[in-house]
C-alpha positions in Angstrom: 28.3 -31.5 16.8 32.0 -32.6 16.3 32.3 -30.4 13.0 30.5 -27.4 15.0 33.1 -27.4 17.8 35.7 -28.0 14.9 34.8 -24.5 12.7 35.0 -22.9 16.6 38.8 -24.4 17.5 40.2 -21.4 15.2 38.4 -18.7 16.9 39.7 -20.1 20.4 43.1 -19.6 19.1 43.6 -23.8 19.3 45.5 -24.5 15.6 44.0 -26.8 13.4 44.2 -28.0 9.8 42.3 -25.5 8.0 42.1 -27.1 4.5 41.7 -30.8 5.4 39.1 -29.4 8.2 37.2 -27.6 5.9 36.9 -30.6 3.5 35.8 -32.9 6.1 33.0 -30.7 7.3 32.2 -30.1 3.9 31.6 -33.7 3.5 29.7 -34.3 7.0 27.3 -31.5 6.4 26.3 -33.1 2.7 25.3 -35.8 4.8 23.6 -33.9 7.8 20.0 -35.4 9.1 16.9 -34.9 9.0 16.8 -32.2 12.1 20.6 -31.3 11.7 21.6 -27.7 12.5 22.0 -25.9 9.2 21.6 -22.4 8.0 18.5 -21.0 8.4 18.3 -20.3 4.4 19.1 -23.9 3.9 15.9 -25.7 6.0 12.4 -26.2 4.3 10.5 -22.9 5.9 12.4 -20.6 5.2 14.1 -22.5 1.8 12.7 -20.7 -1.4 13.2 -23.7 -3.8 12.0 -26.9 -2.0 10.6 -27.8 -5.3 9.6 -27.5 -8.5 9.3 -28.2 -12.4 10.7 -31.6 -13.2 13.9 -30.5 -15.8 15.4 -33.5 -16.9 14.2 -33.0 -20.2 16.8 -30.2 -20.9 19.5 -33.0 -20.4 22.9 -31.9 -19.1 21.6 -27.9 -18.3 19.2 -29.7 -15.7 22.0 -30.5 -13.4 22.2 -28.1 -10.5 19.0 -26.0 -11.8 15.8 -26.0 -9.8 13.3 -23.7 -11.7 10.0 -22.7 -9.2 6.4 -21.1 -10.0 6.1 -19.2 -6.6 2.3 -17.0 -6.2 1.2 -15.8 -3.0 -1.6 -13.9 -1.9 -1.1 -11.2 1.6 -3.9 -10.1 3.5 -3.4 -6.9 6.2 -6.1 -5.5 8.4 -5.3 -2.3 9.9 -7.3 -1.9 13.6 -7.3 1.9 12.5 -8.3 1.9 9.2 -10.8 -0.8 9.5 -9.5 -1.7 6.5 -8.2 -4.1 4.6 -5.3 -4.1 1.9 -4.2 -7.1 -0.6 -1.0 -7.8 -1.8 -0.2 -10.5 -5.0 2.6 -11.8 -6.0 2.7 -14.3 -8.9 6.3 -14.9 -10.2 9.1 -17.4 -10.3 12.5 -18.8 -8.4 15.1 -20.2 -10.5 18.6 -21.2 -8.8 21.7 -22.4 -10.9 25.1 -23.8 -9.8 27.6 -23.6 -12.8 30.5 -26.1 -12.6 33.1 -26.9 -14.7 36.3 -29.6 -15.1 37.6 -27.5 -11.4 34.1 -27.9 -9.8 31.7 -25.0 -9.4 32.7 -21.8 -10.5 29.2 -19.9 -9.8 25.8 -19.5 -8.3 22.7 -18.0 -10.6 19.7 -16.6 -8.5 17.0 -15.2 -10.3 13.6 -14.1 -8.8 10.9 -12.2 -10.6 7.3 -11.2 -9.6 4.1 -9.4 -11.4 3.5 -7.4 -8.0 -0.4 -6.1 -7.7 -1.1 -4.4 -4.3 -5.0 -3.0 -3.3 -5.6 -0.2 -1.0 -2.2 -0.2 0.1 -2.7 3.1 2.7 1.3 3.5 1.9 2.7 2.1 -1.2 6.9 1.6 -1.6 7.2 4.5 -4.1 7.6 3.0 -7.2 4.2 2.5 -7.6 1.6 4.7 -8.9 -0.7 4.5 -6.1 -2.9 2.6 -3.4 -4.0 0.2 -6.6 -1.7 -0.8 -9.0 0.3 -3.8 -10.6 4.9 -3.6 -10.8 7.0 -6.0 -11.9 9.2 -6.5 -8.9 13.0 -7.9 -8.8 13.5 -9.8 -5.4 17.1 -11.1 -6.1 18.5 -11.4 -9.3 21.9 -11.7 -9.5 25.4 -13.9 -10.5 28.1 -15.2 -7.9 31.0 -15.5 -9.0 34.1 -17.8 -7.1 37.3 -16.1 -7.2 38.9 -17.7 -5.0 38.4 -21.6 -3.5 36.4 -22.6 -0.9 34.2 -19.4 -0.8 37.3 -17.1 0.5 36.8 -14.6 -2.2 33.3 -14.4 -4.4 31.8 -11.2 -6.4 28.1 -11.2 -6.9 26.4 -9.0 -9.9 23.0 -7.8 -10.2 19.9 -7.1 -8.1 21.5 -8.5 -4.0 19.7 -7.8 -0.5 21.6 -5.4 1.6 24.3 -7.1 3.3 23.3 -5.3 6.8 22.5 -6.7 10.1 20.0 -9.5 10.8 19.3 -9.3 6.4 22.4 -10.7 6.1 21.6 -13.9 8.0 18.0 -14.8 7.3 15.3 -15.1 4.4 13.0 -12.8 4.4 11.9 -12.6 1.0 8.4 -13.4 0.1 8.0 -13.6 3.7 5.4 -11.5 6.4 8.8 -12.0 9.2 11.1 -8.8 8.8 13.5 -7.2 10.4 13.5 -3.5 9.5 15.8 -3.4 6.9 13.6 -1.4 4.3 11.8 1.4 6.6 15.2 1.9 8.6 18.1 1.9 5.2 15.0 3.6 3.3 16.0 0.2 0.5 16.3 -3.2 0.8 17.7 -4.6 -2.3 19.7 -2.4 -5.1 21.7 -3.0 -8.4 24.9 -3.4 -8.1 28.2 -5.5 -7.3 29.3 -7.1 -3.8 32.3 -8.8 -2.6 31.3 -12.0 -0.5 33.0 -14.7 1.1 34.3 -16.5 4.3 37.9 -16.2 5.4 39.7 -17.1 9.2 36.3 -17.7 10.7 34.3 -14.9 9.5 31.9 -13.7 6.8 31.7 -10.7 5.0 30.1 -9.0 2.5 30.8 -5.3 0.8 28.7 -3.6 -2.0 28.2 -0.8 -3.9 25.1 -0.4 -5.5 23.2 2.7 -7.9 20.7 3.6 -5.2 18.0 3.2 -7.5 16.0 -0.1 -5.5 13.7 -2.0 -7.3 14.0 0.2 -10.7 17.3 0.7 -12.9 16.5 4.0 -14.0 18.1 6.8 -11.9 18.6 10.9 -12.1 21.1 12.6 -10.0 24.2 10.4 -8.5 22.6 8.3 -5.9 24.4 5.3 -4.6 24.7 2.6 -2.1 27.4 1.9 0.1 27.3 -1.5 2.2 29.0 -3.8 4.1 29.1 -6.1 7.2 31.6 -8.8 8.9 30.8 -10.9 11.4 31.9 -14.5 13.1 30.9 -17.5 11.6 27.1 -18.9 12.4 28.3 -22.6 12.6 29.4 -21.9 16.1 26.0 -21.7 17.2 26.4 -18.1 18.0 27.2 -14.8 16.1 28.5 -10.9 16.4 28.5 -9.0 13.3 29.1 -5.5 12.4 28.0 -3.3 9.8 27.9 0.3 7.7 26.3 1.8 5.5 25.9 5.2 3.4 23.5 5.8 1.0 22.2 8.9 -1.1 19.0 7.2 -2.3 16.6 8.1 -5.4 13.3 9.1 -5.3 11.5 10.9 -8.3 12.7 14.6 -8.3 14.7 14.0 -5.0 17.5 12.3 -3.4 17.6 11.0 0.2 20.4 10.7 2.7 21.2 7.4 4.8 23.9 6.7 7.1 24.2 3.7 9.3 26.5 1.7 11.6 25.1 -1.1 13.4 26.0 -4.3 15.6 23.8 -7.4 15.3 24.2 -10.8 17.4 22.7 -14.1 18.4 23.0 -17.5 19.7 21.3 -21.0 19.2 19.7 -22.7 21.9 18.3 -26.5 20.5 15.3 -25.5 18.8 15.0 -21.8 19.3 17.0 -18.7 18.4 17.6 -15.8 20.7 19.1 -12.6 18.2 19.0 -9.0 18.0 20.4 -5.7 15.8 21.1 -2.1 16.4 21.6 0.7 14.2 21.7 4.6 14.5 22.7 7.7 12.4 21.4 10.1 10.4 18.0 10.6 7.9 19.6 13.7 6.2 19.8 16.4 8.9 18.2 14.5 11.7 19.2 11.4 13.9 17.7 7.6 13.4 18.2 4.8 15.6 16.7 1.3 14.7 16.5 -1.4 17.2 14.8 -5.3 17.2 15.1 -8.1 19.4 13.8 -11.5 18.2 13.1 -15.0 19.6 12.3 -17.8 17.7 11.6 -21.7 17.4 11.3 -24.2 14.9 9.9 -27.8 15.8 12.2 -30.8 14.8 10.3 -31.6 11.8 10.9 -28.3 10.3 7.2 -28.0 9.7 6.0 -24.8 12.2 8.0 -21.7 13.0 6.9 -18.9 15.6 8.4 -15.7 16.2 8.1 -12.8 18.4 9.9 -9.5 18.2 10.4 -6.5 19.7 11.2 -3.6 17.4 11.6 0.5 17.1 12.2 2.7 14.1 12.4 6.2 15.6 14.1 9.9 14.1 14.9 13.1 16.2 13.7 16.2 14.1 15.2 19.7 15.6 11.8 20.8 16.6 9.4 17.4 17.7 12.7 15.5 19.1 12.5 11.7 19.1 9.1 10.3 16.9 9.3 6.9 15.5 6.9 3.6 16.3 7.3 1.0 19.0 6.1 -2.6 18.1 5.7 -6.0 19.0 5.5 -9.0 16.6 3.8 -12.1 17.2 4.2 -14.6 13.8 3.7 -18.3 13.0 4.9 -19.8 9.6 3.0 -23.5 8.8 4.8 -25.3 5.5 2.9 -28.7 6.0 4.8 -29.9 2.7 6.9 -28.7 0.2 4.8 -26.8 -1.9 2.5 -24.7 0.8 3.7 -21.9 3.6 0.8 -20.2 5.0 1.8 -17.0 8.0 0.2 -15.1 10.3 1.2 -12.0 12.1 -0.1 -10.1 14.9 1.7 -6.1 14.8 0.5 -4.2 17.8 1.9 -0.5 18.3 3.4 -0.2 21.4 3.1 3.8 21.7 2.1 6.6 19.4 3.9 7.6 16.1 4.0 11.0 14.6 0.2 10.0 13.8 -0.4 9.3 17.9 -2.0 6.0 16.7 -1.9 3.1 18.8 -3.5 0.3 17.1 -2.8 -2.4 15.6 -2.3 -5.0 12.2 -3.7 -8.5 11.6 -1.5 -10.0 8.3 -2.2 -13.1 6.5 -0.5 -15.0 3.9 -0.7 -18.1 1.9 2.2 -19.3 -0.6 2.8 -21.7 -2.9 5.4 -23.1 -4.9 5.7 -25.6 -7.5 
Protein backbone atom coordinates (compact mmCIF):
# COMPACT_ATOMS: atom_id res chain seq x y z
CA UNK A 1 0.00 0.00 0.00
CA UNK A 2 2.69 2.44 1.15
CA UNK A 3 4.49 2.20 -2.36
CA UNK A 4 0.97 2.57 -4.12
CA UNK A 5 0.20 5.89 -2.30
CA UNK A 6 4.02 6.68 -2.91
CA UNK A 7 3.87 6.38 -7.12
CA UNK A 8 0.43 8.72 -6.44
CA UNK A 9 2.32 11.66 -4.21
CA UNK A 10 3.67 13.12 -7.77
CA UNK A 11 0.42 13.24 -9.42
CA UNK A 12 -1.02 15.22 -6.30
CA UNK A 13 1.65 17.70 -6.91
CA UNK A 14 3.34 16.66 -3.22
CA UNK A 15 7.45 16.49 -4.24
CA UNK A 16 9.16 13.49 -3.62
CA UNK A 17 12.39 11.79 -4.45
CA UNK A 18 11.82 10.44 -7.77
CA UNK A 19 14.95 8.28 -8.23
CA UNK A 20 15.46 6.86 -4.64
CA UNK A 21 11.41 6.34 -4.77
CA UNK A 22 11.53 4.46 -7.72
CA UNK A 23 14.27 2.12 -6.44
CA UNK A 24 12.61 1.46 -3.32
CA UNK A 25 9.39 0.39 -4.96
CA UNK A 26 11.25 -1.45 -7.28
CA UNK A 27 12.61 -3.43 -4.50
CA UNK A 28 9.18 -3.84 -2.53
CA UNK A 29 7.30 -5.06 -5.51
CA UNK A 30 10.20 -7.91 -6.20
CA UNK A 31 9.10 -8.94 -2.98
CA UNK A 32 5.21 -8.47 -3.18
CA UNK A 33 2.90 -11.53 -1.78
CA UNK A 34 1.12 -14.04 -2.64
CA UNK A 35 -2.32 -11.81 -3.28
CA UNK A 36 -0.31 -8.45 -3.80
CA UNK A 37 -1.76 -5.94 -6.31
CA UNK A 38 0.22 -6.24 -9.48
CA UNK A 39 -0.41 -5.71 -13.12
CA UNK A 40 -2.88 -7.66 -14.49
CA UNK A 41 -0.22 -9.21 -17.22
CA UNK A 42 1.95 -10.05 -14.32
CA UNK A 43 -0.61 -12.56 -12.12
CA UNK A 44 -1.06 -16.38 -12.99
CA UNK A 45 -4.48 -16.10 -15.23
CA UNK A 46 -3.83 -13.91 -17.32
CA UNK A 47 0.35 -14.51 -17.17
CA UNK A 48 1.34 -16.32 -20.57
CA UNK A 49 4.56 -18.03 -19.21
CA UNK A 50 3.78 -19.48 -15.75
CA UNK A 51 5.87 -22.33 -16.83
CA UNK A 52 7.68 -24.35 -18.91
CA UNK A 53 10.69 -26.35 -20.34
CA UNK A 54 13.43 -26.81 -17.67
CA UNK A 55 16.61 -24.70 -19.52
CA UNK A 56 19.38 -25.08 -17.38
CA UNK A 57 21.03 -27.20 -19.68
CA UNK A 58 21.94 -24.33 -22.05
CA UNK A 59 24.03 -22.87 -19.07
CA UNK A 60 24.41 -19.02 -18.89
CA UNK A 61 21.66 -18.37 -22.03
CA UNK A 62 19.02 -19.96 -19.48
CA UNK A 63 19.12 -17.03 -17.27
CA UNK A 64 16.14 -14.80 -17.80
CA UNK A 65 14.63 -17.26 -20.62
CA UNK A 66 11.38 -19.08 -20.06
CA UNK A 67 10.61 -21.12 -23.25
CA UNK A 68 6.56 -22.44 -23.29
CA UNK A 69 4.71 -25.18 -25.53
CA UNK A 70 1.20 -23.32 -25.39
CA UNK A 71 -1.90 -25.56 -27.54
CA UNK A 72 -5.42 -24.78 -27.03
CA UNK A 73 -8.39 -25.94 -28.47
CA UNK A 74 -11.85 -23.16 -28.83
CA UNK A 75 -15.21 -24.34 -29.16
CA UNK A 76 -18.21 -21.58 -30.47
CA UNK A 77 -21.83 -22.50 -30.83
CA UNK A 78 -23.77 -19.98 -32.70
CA UNK A 79 -27.72 -20.00 -31.41
CA UNK A 80 -28.36 -19.01 -35.13
CA UNK A 81 -26.40 -21.21 -36.97
CA UNK A 82 -26.99 -24.19 -34.85
CA UNK A 83 -23.62 -24.63 -35.55
CA UNK A 84 -20.63 -25.22 -34.31
CA UNK A 85 -16.98 -23.82 -35.24
CA UNK A 86 -13.41 -25.04 -33.83
CA UNK A 87 -10.50 -23.09 -33.45
CA UNK A 88 -6.68 -24.76 -32.73
CA UNK A 89 -3.86 -23.27 -31.84
CA UNK A 90 -0.67 -25.30 -31.17
CA UNK A 91 2.47 -23.03 -30.86
CA UNK A 92 4.97 -21.64 -28.41
CA UNK A 93 5.84 -18.54 -25.77
CA UNK A 94 9.32 -17.74 -25.34
CA UNK A 95 10.34 -14.57 -23.16
CA UNK A 96 13.98 -13.28 -22.85
CA UNK A 97 15.45 -10.46 -20.63
CA UNK A 98 18.97 -9.53 -22.03
CA UNK A 99 21.36 -7.96 -19.46
CA UNK A 100 24.61 -6.85 -19.48
CA UNK A 101 27.65 -5.45 -16.96
CA UNK A 102 24.74 -1.98 -16.69
CA UNK A 103 21.80 -4.48 -15.99
CA UNK A 104 19.10 -5.27 -18.58
CA UNK A 105 19.28 -3.65 -21.74
CA UNK A 106 16.18 -5.62 -23.45
CA UNK A 107 13.04 -7.67 -23.42
CA UNK A 108 12.62 -10.58 -26.31
CA UNK A 109 8.85 -11.80 -26.76
CA UNK A 110 8.30 -14.19 -29.23
CA UNK A 111 4.99 -16.07 -29.84
CA UNK A 112 4.21 -18.33 -32.71
CA UNK A 113 1.07 -20.50 -33.56
CA UNK A 114 0.03 -23.28 -36.41
CA UNK A 115 -3.58 -21.73 -36.46
CA UNK A 116 -6.39 -24.39 -37.89
CA UNK A 117 -9.98 -22.96 -37.71
CA UNK A 118 -13.36 -25.28 -38.86
CA UNK A 119 -16.48 -23.78 -40.11
CA UNK A 120 -15.48 -20.53 -39.11
CA UNK A 121 -18.95 -18.68 -40.68
CA UNK A 122 -16.35 -15.51 -40.86
CA UNK A 123 -12.75 -16.09 -41.12
CA UNK A 124 -10.06 -12.90 -40.27
CA UNK A 125 -9.11 -12.58 -43.97
CA UNK A 126 -5.96 -14.05 -44.24
CA UNK A 127 -7.24 -17.27 -44.50
CA UNK A 128 -8.46 -19.10 -47.35
CA UNK A 129 -11.72 -19.98 -46.07
CA UNK A 130 -14.30 -21.43 -43.38
CA UNK A 131 -11.50 -24.57 -43.17
CA UNK A 132 -8.08 -24.02 -43.25
CA UNK A 133 -4.67 -24.01 -41.27
CA UNK A 134 -2.17 -20.24 -40.93
CA UNK A 135 0.74 -19.79 -39.15
CA UNK A 136 -0.24 -16.93 -36.94
CA UNK A 137 2.25 -14.25 -35.20
CA UNK A 138 0.70 -13.17 -31.80
CA UNK A 139 3.64 -10.93 -30.51
CA UNK A 140 6.91 -11.19 -31.78
CA UNK A 141 8.97 -8.54 -31.12
CA UNK A 142 12.45 -6.76 -29.38
CA UNK A 143 12.38 -3.98 -26.52
CA UNK A 144 14.94 -2.10 -26.46
CA UNK A 145 16.00 0.35 -23.13
CA UNK A 146 17.03 3.63 -24.22
CA UNK A 147 16.91 5.25 -21.51
CA UNK A 148 16.96 3.96 -17.49
CA UNK A 149 14.25 2.99 -15.61
CA UNK A 150 11.86 2.40 -18.55
CA UNK A 151 11.62 6.32 -19.35
CA UNK A 152 12.47 5.76 -22.93
CA UNK A 153 12.18 2.12 -24.75
CA UNK A 154 11.74 1.19 -28.67
CA UNK A 155 10.11 -2.11 -29.39
CA UNK A 156 10.67 -3.88 -33.11
CA UNK A 157 8.62 -6.38 -34.64
CA UNK A 158 5.14 -7.87 -34.58
CA UNK A 159 3.40 -5.41 -31.02
CA UNK A 160 -0.52 -5.28 -30.07
CA UNK A 161 -2.00 -1.96 -30.76
CA UNK A 162 -1.17 0.32 -28.12
CA UNK A 163 -5.02 1.60 -28.02
CA UNK A 164 -7.44 1.75 -25.13
CA UNK A 165 -8.26 -1.13 -22.75
CA UNK A 166 -5.40 -3.41 -25.30
CA UNK A 167 -2.99 -1.49 -23.89
CA UNK A 168 -3.57 -2.57 -20.30
CA UNK A 169 -4.68 -6.21 -20.36
CA UNK A 170 -3.74 -9.74 -21.95
CA UNK A 171 -5.86 -10.83 -24.24
CA UNK A 172 -3.95 -12.96 -26.23
CA UNK A 173 -4.83 -16.57 -26.55
CA UNK A 174 -7.68 -15.58 -24.60
CA UNK A 175 -11.94 -15.91 -25.30
CA UNK A 176 -12.08 -12.11 -23.00
CA UNK A 177 -11.76 -9.10 -25.58
CA UNK A 178 -12.28 -5.93 -25.83
CA UNK A 179 -12.99 -4.82 -29.39
CA UNK A 180 -9.85 -3.95 -30.49
CA UNK A 181 -9.83 -6.11 -33.80
CA UNK A 182 -13.60 -5.62 -35.27
CA UNK A 183 -13.43 -1.77 -34.22
CA UNK A 184 -9.32 -0.69 -35.59
CA UNK A 185 -10.18 -3.46 -38.36
CA UNK A 186 -6.24 -4.96 -36.88
CA UNK A 187 -5.07 -5.89 -33.74
CA UNK A 188 -1.42 -6.49 -34.00
CA UNK A 189 0.92 -5.12 -36.98
CA UNK A 190 4.70 -4.99 -38.02
CA UNK A 191 6.35 -2.37 -37.07
CA UNK A 192 8.32 -0.04 -34.42
CA UNK A 193 6.87 1.69 -31.09
CA UNK A 194 8.14 4.06 -28.67
CA UNK A 195 7.28 2.89 -25.05
CA UNK A 196 7.97 3.86 -21.67
CA UNK A 197 6.95 5.57 -18.32
CA UNK A 198 7.94 9.17 -17.61
CA UNK A 199 6.34 11.83 -14.64
CA UNK A 200 3.67 9.39 -13.77
CA UNK A 201 2.38 8.31 -16.97
CA UNK A 202 2.70 5.61 -19.69
CA UNK A 203 2.82 5.90 -23.24
CA UNK A 204 3.25 4.12 -26.19
CA UNK A 205 3.45 5.43 -30.12
CA UNK A 206 3.85 3.18 -33.22
CA UNK A 207 3.96 3.10 -36.69
CA UNK A 208 3.39 0.03 -38.25
CA UNK A 209 2.99 -1.36 -42.34
CA UNK A 210 -0.72 -2.05 -42.07
CA UNK A 211 -0.27 -5.44 -43.23
CA UNK A 212 -1.57 -7.51 -39.73
CA UNK A 213 -0.72 -10.83 -39.33
CA UNK A 214 1.15 -11.20 -42.88
CA UNK A 215 4.43 -9.08 -43.99
CA UNK A 216 3.54 -8.91 -47.47
CA UNK A 217 1.76 -5.69 -48.52
CA UNK A 218 0.60 -3.84 -52.06
CA UNK A 219 -0.31 -0.27 -52.06
CA UNK A 220 1.02 2.05 -49.04
CA UNK A 221 -0.97 0.98 -46.14
CA UNK A 222 0.17 1.91 -42.68
CA UNK A 223 -0.57 2.21 -39.09
CA UNK A 224 -0.50 5.05 -36.94
CA UNK A 225 -0.95 4.50 -33.04
CA UNK A 226 -0.55 5.81 -29.87
CA UNK A 227 -1.97 6.29 -26.32
CA UNK A 228 -0.89 8.03 -22.86
CA UNK A 229 -2.44 7.58 -19.81
CA UNK A 230 -1.77 7.83 -15.84
CA UNK A 231 0.01 5.29 -14.20
CA UNK A 232 -2.07 1.92 -13.11
CA UNK A 233 -0.27 1.63 -9.69
CA UNK A 234 -2.54 4.19 -8.31
CA UNK A 235 -5.22 1.83 -8.36
CA UNK A 236 -7.04 3.91 -10.94
CA UNK A 237 -6.39 4.97 -14.62
CA UNK A 238 -7.43 7.66 -17.55
CA UNK A 239 -5.78 7.11 -20.79
CA UNK A 240 -6.17 8.61 -24.14
CA UNK A 241 -5.57 7.48 -27.54
CA UNK A 242 -5.38 7.90 -31.59
CA UNK A 243 -5.11 6.20 -34.24
CA UNK A 244 -5.06 6.36 -38.24
CA UNK A 245 -4.77 3.58 -40.30
CA UNK A 246 -4.99 2.79 -44.20
CA UNK A 247 -5.14 -0.97 -43.84
CA UNK A 248 -4.49 -3.87 -46.50
CA UNK A 249 -6.68 -6.20 -47.69
CA UNK A 250 -6.00 -8.34 -51.01
CA UNK A 251 -6.78 -5.94 -53.98
CA UNK A 252 -7.99 -3.15 -51.51
CA UNK A 253 -7.09 -0.78 -48.95
CA UNK A 254 -9.29 0.31 -45.93
CA UNK A 255 -9.58 3.55 -44.01
CA UNK A 256 -9.48 3.79 -40.04
CA UNK A 257 -9.52 6.68 -37.95
CA UNK A 258 -9.92 6.71 -34.20
CA UNK A 259 -9.62 8.76 -31.03
CA UNK A 260 -10.63 7.29 -27.86
CA UNK A 261 -10.68 7.75 -23.90
CA UNK A 262 -10.43 4.56 -21.71
CA UNK A 263 -10.48 4.52 -17.73
CA UNK A 264 -10.81 2.44 -14.64
CA UNK A 265 -10.40 1.92 -11.05
CA UNK A 266 -9.57 -0.95 -8.55
CA UNK A 267 -11.82 -1.90 -5.88
CA UNK A 268 -10.02 -5.10 -3.59
CA UNK A 269 -10.76 -7.87 -5.71
CA UNK A 270 -12.66 -6.52 -8.65
CA UNK A 271 -12.07 -4.05 -11.43
CA UNK A 272 -14.59 -1.61 -12.66
CA UNK A 273 -13.13 -0.16 -16.49
CA UNK A 274 -14.40 1.05 -19.66
CA UNK A 275 -13.25 2.59 -23.33
CA UNK A 276 -14.71 4.75 -25.98
CA UNK A 277 -13.82 5.41 -29.49
CA UNK A 278 -15.48 7.04 -32.54
CA UNK A 279 -14.49 8.18 -36.16
CA UNK A 280 -14.63 7.15 -39.43
CA UNK A 281 -14.69 3.56 -41.54
CA UNK A 282 -13.75 5.38 -44.90
CA UNK A 283 -16.73 7.65 -45.70
CA UNK A 284 -18.96 6.68 -42.86
CA UNK A 285 -18.99 7.24 -39.01
CA UNK A 286 -17.94 4.39 -36.24
CA UNK A 287 -18.29 4.58 -32.59
CA UNK A 288 -17.01 1.69 -30.31
CA UNK A 289 -18.02 1.48 -26.79
CA UNK A 290 -17.50 -1.36 -23.74
CA UNK A 291 -17.90 -1.33 -20.19
CA UNK A 292 -16.34 -4.10 -18.11
CA UNK A 293 -16.48 -5.46 -14.51
CA UNK A 294 -14.44 -7.95 -13.22
CA UNK A 295 -13.04 -10.08 -10.12
CA UNK A 296 -10.38 -12.25 -9.42
CA UNK A 297 -10.47 -14.45 -6.06
CA UNK A 298 -7.38 -14.02 -3.72
CA UNK A 299 -5.78 -17.18 -4.85
CA UNK A 300 -5.55 -15.97 -8.38
CA UNK A 301 -7.16 -19.22 -9.39
CA UNK A 302 -10.89 -18.01 -10.94
CA UNK A 303 -11.65 -14.90 -12.90
CA UNK A 304 -15.29 -13.74 -14.06
CA UNK A 305 -16.15 -11.04 -16.31
CA UNK A 306 -19.06 -9.27 -17.58
CA UNK A 307 -19.21 -6.60 -20.32
CA UNK A 308 -21.26 -4.53 -21.99
CA UNK A 309 -20.17 -3.61 -25.49
CA UNK A 310 -21.29 -1.84 -29.11
CA UNK A 311 -19.50 -1.76 -32.47
CA UNK A 312 -21.87 0.32 -34.55
CA UNK A 313 -21.26 2.47 -38.29
CA UNK A 314 -23.63 5.22 -39.81
CA UNK A 315 -23.86 4.53 -43.64
CA UNK A 316 -25.52 7.70 -45.60
CA UNK A 317 -28.48 5.64 -46.57
CA UNK A 318 -29.37 2.81 -43.39
CA UNK A 319 -27.91 5.41 -40.64
CA UNK A 320 -26.55 3.81 -37.46
CA UNK A 321 -26.16 -0.39 -37.80
CA UNK A 322 -23.74 -2.11 -35.64
CA UNK A 323 -24.32 -5.03 -32.76
CA UNK A 324 -25.16 -4.57 -29.14
CA UNK A 325 -23.77 -7.31 -26.73
CA UNK A 326 -23.32 -8.52 -23.38
CA UNK A 327 -20.52 -10.84 -22.11
CA UNK A 328 -20.72 -13.11 -19.40
CA UNK A 329 -17.00 -15.10 -18.95
CA UNK A 330 -15.18 -17.23 -16.33
CA UNK A 331 -11.50 -18.14 -16.66
CA UNK A 332 -10.41 -21.39 -14.23
CA UNK A 333 -6.33 -21.89 -14.10
CA UNK A 334 -6.36 -24.57 -11.25
CA UNK A 335 -2.46 -24.74 -11.72
CA UNK A 336 0.15 -23.55 -13.72
CA UNK A 337 -0.12 -25.39 -16.74
CA UNK A 338 -4.23 -25.45 -17.33
CA UNK A 339 -6.74 -22.30 -18.12
CA UNK A 340 -10.02 -23.58 -19.23
CA UNK A 341 -12.92 -20.34 -20.27
CA UNK A 342 -16.26 -19.96 -20.94
CA UNK A 343 -18.30 -17.25 -22.47
CA UNK A 344 -21.74 -16.54 -22.78
CA UNK A 345 -22.33 -13.56 -26.00
CA UNK A 346 -25.94 -12.63 -26.21
CA UNK A 347 -27.01 -9.95 -28.88
CA UNK A 348 -28.64 -7.31 -27.34
CA UNK A 349 -30.52 -5.93 -30.59
CA UNK A 350 -30.36 -6.65 -34.28
CA UNK A 351 -27.35 -6.07 -36.65
CA UNK A 352 -27.41 -5.33 -40.23
CA UNK A 353 -28.43 -9.17 -40.38
CA UNK A 354 -31.61 -8.38 -37.78
CA UNK A 355 -30.31 -11.41 -35.74
CA UNK A 356 -30.71 -11.57 -32.17
CA UNK A 357 -29.24 -14.67 -30.89
CA UNK A 358 -26.71 -15.64 -29.26
CA UNK A 359 -22.85 -17.53 -28.81
CA UNK A 360 -21.79 -20.26 -26.37
CA UNK A 361 -17.63 -20.34 -26.44
CA UNK A 362 -15.42 -22.75 -24.81
CA UNK A 363 -11.85 -23.13 -24.41
CA UNK A 364 -9.29 -25.24 -22.83
CA UNK A 365 -5.34 -24.30 -22.72
CA UNK A 366 -2.42 -25.59 -21.75
CA UNK A 367 1.00 -24.68 -21.31
CA UNK A 368 4.15 -26.44 -20.45
Amino acid sequence: MLEIIALCLPMLGVPVDGERLQEDIADALAGSPEGAAIPEDAQGVGDPFPSGFDLEWLGPLAENLRFTADLSGRFEYDTGREEWSISQFYGFDLFKVLSGPKGDYATIVLQGFASRINNNPAPPWFYDGPTDWQWIYRMFYINWKLLPRDALNLKVGHFEMPFGLEMLINTNGMLRQVGTAPNLGIKADWGVTLNGVSNGLEYEVGLGRGSGNEWKAAGSPYTLVGRVGTDRACGWWVGASGYSADLYRPGAIIERRRLGLDAGMELGAWTLMGEFSGGRNGQDDALHALGELSWRDSTEHWFGYGQLRTLKQRTAGNGWEGSFQSVLGVEWAPDTHWTLSAEWVQNLQGGMNDSREASIRLQARYRF
